[in-house]
PyMOL Python script that loads the backbone (N, CA, C, O; Angstrom):
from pymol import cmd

cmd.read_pdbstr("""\
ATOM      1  N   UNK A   1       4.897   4.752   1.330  1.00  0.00           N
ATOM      2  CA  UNK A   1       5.372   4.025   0.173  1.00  0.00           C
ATOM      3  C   UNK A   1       6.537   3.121   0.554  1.00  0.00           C
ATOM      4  O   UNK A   1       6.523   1.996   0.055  1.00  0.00           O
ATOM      5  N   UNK A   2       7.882   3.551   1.637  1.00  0.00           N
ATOM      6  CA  UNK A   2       8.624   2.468   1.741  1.00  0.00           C
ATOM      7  C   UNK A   2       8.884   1.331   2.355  1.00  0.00           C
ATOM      8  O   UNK A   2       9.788   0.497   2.326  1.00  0.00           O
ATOM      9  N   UNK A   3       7.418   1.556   3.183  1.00  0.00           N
ATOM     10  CA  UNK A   3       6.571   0.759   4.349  1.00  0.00           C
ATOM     11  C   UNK A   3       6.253  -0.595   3.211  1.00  0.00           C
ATOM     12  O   UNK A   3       6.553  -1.789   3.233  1.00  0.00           O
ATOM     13  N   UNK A   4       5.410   0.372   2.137  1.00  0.00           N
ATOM     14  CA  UNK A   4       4.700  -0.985   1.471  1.00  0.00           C
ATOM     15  C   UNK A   4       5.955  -1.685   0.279  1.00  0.00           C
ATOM     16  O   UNK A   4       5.813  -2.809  -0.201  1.00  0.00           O
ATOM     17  N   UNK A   5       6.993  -0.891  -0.005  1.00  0.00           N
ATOM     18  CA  UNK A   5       7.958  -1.744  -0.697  1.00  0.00           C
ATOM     19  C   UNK A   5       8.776  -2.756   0.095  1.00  0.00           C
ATOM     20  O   UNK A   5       9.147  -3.893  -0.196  1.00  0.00           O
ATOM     21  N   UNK A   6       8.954  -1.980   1.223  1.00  0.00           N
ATOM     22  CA  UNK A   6       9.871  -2.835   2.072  1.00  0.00           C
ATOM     23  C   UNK A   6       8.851  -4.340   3.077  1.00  0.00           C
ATOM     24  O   UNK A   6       9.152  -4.888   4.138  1.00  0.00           O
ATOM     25  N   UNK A   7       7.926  -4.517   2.364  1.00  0.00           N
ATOM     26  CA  UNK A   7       6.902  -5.197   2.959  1.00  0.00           C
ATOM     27  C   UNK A   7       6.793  -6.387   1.496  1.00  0.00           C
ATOM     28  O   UNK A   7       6.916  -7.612   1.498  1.00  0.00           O
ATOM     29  N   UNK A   8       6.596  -5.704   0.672  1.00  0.00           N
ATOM     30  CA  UNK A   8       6.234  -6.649  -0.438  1.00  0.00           C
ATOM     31  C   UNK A   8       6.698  -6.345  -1.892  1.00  0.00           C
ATOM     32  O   UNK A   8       6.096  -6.585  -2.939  1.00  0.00           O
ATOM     33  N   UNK A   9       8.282  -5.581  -1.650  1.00  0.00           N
ATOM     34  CA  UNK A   9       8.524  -5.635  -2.934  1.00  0.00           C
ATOM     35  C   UNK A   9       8.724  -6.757  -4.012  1.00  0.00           C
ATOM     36  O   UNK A   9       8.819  -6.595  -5.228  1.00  0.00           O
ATOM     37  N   UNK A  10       8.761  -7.809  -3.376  1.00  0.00           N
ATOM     38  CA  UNK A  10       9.032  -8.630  -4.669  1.00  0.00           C
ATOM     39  C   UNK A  10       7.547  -8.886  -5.216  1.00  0.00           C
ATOM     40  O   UNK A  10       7.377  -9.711  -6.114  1.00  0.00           O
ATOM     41  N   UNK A  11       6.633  -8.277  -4.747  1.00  0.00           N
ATOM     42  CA  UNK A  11       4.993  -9.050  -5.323  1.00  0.00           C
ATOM     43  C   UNK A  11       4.560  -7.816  -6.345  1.00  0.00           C
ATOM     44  O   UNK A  11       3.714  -7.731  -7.234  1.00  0.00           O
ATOM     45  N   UNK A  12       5.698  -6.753  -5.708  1.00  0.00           N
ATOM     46  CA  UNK A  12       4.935  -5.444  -6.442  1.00  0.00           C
ATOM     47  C   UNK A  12       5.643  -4.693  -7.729  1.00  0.00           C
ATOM     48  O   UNK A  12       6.371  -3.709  -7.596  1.00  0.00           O
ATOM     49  N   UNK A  13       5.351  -5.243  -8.871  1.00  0.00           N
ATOM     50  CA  UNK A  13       6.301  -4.761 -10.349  1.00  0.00           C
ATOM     51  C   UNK A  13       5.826  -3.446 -10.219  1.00  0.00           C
ATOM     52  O   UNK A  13       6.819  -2.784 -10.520  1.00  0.00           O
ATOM     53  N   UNK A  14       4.951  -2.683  -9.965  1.00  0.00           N
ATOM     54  CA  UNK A  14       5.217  -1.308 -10.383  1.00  0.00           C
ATOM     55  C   UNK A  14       4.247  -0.286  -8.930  1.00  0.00           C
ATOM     56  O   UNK A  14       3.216  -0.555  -8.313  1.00  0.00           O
ATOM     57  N   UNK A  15       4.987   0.635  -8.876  1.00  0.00           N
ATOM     58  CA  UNK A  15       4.107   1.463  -7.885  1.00  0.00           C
ATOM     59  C   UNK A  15       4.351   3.256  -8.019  1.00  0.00           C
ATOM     60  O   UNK A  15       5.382   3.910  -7.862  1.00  0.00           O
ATOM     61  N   UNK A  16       3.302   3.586  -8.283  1.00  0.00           N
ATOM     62  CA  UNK A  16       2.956   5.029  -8.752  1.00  0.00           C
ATOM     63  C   UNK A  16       2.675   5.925  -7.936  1.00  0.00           C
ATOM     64  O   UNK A  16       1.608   5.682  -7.373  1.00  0.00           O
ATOM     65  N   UNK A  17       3.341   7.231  -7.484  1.00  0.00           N
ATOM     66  CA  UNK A  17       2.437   7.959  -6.903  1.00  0.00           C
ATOM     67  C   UNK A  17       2.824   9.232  -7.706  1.00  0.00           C
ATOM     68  O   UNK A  17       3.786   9.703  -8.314  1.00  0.00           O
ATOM     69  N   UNK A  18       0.893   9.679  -7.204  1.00  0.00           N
ATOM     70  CA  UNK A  18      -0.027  10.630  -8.564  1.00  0.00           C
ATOM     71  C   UNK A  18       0.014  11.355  -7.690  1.00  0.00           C
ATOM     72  O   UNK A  18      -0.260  10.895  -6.581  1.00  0.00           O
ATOM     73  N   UNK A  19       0.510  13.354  -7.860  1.00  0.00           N
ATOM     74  CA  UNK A  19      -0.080  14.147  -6.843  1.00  0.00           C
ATOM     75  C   UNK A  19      -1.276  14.868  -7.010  1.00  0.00           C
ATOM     76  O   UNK A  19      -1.051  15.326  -8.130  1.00  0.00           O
ATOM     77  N   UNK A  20      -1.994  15.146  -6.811  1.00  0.00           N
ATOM     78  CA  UNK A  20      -3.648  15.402  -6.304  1.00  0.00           C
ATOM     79  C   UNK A  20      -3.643  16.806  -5.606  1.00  0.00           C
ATOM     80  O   UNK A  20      -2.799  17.177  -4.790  1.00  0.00           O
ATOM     81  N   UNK A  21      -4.959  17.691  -6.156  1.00  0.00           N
ATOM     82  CA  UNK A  21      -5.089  18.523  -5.269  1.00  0.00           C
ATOM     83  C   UNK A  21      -6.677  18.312  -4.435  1.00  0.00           C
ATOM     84  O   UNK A  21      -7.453  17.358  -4.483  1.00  0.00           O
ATOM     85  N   UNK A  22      -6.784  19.800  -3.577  1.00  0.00           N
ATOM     86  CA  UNK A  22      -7.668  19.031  -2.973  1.00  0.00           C
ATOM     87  C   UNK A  22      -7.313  18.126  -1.234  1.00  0.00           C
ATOM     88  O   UNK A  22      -8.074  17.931  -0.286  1.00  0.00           O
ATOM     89  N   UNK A  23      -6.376  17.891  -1.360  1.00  0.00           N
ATOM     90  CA  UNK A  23      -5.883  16.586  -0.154  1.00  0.00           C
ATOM     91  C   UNK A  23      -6.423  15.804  -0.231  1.00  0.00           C
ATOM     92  O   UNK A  23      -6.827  15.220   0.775  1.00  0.00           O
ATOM     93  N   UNK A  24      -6.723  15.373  -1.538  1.00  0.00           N
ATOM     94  CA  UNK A  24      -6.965  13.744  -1.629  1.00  0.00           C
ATOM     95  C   UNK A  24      -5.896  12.827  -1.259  1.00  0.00           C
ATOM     96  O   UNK A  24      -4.709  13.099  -1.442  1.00  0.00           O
ATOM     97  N   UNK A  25      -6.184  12.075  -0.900  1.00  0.00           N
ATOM     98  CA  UNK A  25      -5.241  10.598  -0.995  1.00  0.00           C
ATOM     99  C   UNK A  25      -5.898   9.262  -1.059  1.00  0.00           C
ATOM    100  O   UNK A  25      -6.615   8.724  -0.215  1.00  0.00           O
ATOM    101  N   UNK A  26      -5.401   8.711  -2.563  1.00  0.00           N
ATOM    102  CA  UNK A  26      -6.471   7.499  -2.504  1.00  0.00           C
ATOM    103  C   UNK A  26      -5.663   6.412  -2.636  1.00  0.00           C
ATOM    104  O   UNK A  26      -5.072   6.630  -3.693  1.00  0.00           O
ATOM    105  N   UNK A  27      -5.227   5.227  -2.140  1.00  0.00           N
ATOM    106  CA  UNK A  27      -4.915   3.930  -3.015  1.00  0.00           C
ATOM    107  C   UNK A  27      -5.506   2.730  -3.674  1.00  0.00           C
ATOM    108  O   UNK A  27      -6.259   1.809  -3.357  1.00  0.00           O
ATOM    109  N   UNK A  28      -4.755   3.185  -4.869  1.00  0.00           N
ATOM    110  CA  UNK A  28      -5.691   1.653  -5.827  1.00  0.00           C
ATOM    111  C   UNK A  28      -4.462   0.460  -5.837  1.00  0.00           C
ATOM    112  O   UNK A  28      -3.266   0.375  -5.559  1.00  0.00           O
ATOM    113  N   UNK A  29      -5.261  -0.163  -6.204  1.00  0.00           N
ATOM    114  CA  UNK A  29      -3.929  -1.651  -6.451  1.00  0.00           C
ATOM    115  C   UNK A  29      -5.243  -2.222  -7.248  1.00  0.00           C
ATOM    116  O   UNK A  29      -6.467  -2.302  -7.151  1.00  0.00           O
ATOM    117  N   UNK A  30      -3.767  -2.680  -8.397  1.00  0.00           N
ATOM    118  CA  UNK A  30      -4.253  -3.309  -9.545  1.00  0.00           C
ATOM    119  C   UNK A  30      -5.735  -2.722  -9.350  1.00  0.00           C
ATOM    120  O   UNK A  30      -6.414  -3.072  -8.384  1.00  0.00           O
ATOM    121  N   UNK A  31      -6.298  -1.639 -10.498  1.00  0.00           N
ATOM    122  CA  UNK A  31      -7.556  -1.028 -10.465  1.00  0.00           C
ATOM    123  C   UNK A  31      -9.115  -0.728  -9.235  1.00  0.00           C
ATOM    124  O   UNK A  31     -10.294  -0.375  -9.247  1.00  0.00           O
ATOM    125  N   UNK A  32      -8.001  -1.184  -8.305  1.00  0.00           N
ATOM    126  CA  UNK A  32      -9.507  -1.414  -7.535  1.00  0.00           C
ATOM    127  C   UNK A  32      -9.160   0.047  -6.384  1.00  0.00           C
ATOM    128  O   UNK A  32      -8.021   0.346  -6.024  1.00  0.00           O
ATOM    129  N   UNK A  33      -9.945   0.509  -6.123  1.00  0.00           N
ATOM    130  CA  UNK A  33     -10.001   1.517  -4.795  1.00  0.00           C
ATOM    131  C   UNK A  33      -9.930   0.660  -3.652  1.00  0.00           C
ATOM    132  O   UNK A  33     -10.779  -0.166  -3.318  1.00  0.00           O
ATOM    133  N   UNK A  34      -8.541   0.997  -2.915  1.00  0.00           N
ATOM    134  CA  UNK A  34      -8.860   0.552  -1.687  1.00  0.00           C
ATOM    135  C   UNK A  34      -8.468   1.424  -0.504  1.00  0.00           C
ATOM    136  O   UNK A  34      -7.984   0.891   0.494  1.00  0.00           O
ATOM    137  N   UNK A  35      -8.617   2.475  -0.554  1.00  0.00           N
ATOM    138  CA  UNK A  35      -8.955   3.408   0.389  1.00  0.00           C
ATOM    139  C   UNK A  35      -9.103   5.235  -0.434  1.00  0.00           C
ATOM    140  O   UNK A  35      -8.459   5.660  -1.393  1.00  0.00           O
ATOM    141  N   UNK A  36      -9.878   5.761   0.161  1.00  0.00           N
ATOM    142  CA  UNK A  36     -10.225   7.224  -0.472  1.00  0.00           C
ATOM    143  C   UNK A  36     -10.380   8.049   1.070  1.00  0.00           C
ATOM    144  O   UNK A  36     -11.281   7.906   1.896  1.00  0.00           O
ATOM    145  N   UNK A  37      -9.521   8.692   1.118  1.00  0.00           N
ATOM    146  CA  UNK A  37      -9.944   9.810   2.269  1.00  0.00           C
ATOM    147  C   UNK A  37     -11.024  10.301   2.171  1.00  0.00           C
ATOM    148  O   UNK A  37     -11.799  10.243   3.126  1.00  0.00           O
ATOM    149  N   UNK A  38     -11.525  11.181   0.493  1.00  0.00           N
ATOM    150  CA  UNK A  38     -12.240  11.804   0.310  1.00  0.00           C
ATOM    151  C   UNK A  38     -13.987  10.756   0.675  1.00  0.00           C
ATOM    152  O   UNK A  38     -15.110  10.988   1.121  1.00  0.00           O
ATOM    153  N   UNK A  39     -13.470   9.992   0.316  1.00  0.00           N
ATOM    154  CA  UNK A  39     -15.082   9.121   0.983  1.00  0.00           C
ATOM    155  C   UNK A  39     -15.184   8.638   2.340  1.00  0.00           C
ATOM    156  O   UNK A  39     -16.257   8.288   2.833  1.00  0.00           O
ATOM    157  N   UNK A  40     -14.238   8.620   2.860  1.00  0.00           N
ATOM    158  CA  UNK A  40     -14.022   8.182   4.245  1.00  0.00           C
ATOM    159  C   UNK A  40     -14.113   9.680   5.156  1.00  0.00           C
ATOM    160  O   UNK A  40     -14.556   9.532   6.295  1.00  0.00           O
ATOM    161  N   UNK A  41     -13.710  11.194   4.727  1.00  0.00           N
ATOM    162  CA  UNK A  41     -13.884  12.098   4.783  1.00  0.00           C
ATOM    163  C   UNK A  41     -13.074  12.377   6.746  1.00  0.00           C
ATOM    164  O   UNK A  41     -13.357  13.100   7.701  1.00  0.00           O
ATOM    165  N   UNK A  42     -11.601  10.894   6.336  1.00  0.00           N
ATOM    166  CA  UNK A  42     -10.513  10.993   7.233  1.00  0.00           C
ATOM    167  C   UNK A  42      -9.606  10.247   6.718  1.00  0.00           C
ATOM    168  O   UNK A  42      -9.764   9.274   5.980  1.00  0.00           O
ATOM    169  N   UNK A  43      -8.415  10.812   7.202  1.00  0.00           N
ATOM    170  CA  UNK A  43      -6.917   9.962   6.783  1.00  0.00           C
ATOM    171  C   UNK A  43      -6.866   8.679   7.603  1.00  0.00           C
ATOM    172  O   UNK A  43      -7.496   8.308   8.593  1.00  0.00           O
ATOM    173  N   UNK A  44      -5.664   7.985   6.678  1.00  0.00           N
ATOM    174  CA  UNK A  44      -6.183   6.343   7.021  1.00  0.00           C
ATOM    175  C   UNK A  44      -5.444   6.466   8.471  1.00  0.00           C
ATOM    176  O   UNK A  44      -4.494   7.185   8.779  1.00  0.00           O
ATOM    177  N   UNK A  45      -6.229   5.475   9.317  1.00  0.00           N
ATOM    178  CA  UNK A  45      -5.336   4.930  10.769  1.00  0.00           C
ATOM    179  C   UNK A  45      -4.552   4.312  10.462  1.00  0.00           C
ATOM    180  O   UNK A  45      -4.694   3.409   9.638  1.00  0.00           O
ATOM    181  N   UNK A  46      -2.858   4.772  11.357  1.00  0.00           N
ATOM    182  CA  UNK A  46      -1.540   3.889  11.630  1.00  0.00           C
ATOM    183  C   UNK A  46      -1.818   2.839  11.383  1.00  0.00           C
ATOM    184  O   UNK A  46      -2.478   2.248  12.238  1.00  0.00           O
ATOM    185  N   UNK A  47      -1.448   2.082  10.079  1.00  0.00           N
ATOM    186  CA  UNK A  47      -1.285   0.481   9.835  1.00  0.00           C
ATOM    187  C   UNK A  47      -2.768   0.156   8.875  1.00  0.00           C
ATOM    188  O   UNK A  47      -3.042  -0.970   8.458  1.00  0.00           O
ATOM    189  N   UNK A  48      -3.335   0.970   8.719  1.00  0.00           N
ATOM    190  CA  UNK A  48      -4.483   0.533   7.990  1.00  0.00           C
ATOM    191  C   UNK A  48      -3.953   0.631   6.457  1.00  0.00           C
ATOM    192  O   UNK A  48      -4.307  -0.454   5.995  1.00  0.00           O
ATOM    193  N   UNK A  49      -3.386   1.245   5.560  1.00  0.00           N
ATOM    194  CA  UNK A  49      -3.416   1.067   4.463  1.00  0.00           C
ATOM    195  C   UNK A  49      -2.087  -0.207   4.071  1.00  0.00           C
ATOM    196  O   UNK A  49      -1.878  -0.664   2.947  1.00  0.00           O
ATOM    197  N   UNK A  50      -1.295  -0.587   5.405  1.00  0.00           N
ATOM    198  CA  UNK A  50      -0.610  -2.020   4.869  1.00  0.00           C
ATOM    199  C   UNK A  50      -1.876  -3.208   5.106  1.00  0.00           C
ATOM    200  O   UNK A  50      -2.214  -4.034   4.259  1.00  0.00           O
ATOM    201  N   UNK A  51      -2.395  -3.074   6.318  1.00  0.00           N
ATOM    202  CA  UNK A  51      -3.379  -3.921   6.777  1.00  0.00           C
ATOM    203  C   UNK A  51      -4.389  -4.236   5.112  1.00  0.00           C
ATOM    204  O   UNK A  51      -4.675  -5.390   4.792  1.00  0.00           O
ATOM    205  N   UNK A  52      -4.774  -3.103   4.295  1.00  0.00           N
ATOM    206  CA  UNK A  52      -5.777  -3.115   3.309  1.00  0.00           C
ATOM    207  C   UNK A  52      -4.703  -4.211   1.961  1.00  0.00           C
ATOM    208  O   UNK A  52      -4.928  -5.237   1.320  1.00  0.00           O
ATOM    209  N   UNK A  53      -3.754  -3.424   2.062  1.00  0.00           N
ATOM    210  CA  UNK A  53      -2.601  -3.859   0.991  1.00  0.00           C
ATOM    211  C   UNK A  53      -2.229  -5.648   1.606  1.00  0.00           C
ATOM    212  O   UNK A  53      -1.790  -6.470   0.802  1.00  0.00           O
ATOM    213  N   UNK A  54      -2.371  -5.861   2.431  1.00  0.00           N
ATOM    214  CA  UNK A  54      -2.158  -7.460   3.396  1.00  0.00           C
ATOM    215  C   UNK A  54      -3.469  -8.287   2.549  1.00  0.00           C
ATOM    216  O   UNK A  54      -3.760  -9.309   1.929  1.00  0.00           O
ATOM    217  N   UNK A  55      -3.891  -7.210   2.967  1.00  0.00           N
ATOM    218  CA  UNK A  55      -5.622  -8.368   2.604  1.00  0.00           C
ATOM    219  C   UNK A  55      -5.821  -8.878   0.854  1.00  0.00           C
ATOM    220  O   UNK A  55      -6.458  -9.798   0.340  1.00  0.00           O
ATOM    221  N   UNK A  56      -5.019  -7.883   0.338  1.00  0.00           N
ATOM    222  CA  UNK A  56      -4.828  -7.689  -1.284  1.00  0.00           C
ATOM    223  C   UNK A  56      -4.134  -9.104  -1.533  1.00  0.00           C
ATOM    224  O   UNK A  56      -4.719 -10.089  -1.985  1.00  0.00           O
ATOM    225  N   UNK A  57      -2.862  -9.048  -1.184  1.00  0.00           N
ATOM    226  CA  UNK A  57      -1.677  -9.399  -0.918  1.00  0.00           C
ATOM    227  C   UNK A  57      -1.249 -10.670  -0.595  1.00  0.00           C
ATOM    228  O   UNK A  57      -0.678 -11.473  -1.332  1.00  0.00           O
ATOM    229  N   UNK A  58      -1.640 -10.821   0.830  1.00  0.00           N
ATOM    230  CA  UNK A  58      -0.794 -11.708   1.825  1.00  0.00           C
ATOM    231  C   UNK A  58       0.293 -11.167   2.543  1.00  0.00           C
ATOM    232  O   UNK A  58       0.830 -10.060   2.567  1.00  0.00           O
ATOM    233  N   UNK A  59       0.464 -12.189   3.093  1.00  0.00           N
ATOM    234  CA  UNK A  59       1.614 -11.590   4.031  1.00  0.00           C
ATOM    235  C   UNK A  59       2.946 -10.958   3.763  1.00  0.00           C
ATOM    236  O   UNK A  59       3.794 -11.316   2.946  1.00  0.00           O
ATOM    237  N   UNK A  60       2.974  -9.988   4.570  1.00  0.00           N
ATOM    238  CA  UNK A  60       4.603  -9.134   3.916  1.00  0.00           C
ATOM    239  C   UNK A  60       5.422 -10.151   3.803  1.00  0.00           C
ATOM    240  O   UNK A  60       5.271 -11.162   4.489  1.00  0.00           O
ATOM    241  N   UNK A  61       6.704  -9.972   2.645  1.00  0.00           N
ATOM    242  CA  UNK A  61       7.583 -10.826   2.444  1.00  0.00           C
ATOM    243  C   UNK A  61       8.334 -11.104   3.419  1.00  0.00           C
ATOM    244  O   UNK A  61       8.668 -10.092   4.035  1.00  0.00           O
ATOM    245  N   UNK A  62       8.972 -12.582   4.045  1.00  0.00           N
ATOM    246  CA  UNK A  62      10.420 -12.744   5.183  1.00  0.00           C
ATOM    247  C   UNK A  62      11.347 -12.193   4.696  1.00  0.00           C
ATOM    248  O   UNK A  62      12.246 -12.976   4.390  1.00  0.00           O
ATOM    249  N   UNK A  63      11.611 -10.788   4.402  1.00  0.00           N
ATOM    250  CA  UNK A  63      12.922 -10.587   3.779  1.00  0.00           C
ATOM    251  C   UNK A  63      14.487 -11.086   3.987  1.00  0.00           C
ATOM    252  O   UNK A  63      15.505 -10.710   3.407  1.00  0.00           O
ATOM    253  N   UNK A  64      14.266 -12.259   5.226  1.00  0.00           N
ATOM    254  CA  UNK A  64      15.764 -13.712   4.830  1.00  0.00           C
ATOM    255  C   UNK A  64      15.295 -14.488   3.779  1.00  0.00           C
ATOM    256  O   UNK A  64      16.005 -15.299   3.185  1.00  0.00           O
ATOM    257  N   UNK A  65      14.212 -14.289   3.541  1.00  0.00           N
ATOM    258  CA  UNK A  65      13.800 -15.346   2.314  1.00  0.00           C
ATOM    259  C   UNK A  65      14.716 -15.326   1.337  1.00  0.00           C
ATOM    260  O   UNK A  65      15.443 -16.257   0.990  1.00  0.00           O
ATOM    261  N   UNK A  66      14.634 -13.702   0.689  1.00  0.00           N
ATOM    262  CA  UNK A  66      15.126 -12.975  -0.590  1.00  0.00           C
ATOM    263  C   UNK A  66      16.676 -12.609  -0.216  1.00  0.00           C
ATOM    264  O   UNK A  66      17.597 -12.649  -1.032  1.00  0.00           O
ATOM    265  N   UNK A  67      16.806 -12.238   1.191  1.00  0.00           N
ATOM    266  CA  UNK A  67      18.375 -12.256   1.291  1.00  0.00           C
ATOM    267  C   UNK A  67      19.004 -12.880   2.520  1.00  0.00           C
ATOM    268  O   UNK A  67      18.820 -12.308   3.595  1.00  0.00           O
ATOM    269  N   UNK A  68      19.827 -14.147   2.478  1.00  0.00           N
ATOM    270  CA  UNK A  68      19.964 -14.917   3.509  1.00  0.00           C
ATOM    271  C   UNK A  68      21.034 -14.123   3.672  1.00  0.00           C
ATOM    272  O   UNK A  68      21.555 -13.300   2.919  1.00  0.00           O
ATOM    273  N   UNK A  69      21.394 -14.631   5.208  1.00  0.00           N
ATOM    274  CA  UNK A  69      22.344 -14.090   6.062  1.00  0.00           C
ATOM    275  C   UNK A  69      23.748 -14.969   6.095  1.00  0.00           C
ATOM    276  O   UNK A  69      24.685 -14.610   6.809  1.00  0.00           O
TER     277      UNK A  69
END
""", "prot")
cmd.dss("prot")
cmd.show_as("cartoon", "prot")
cmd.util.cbc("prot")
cmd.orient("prot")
């Protein structure tokens, strides 16, 4: 989670996390599934759920953009 705030908080007004039993772990953005362990029936690879959230997205924010030096 502070991977993907510190990546694109200014794009992202709200972010939820739901706990689950089971060991699910799924992420949606804005309604859509974009990753489910339970269907993939493995946890996501290092960098794959920013990589999924990128593709959503665009590119993580320049954070000198939002705070110059």
């Amino acid at each position: 989670m502070t991977e993907l705030l510190n990546a694109w908080a200014p794009r992202i007004a709200r972010a939820t996390v739901l706990p689950s039993g089971g060991g699910r772990f799924e992420v949606t953005l804005d309604g859509e599934l974009r990753f489910s362990k339970a269907a993939l029936n493995r946890h996501p690879r290092p960098g794959e759920v920013l990589d999924l959230v990128a593709a959503r997205l665009g590119s993580p924010i320049d954070r000198d953009e939002f705070h110059p030096a």
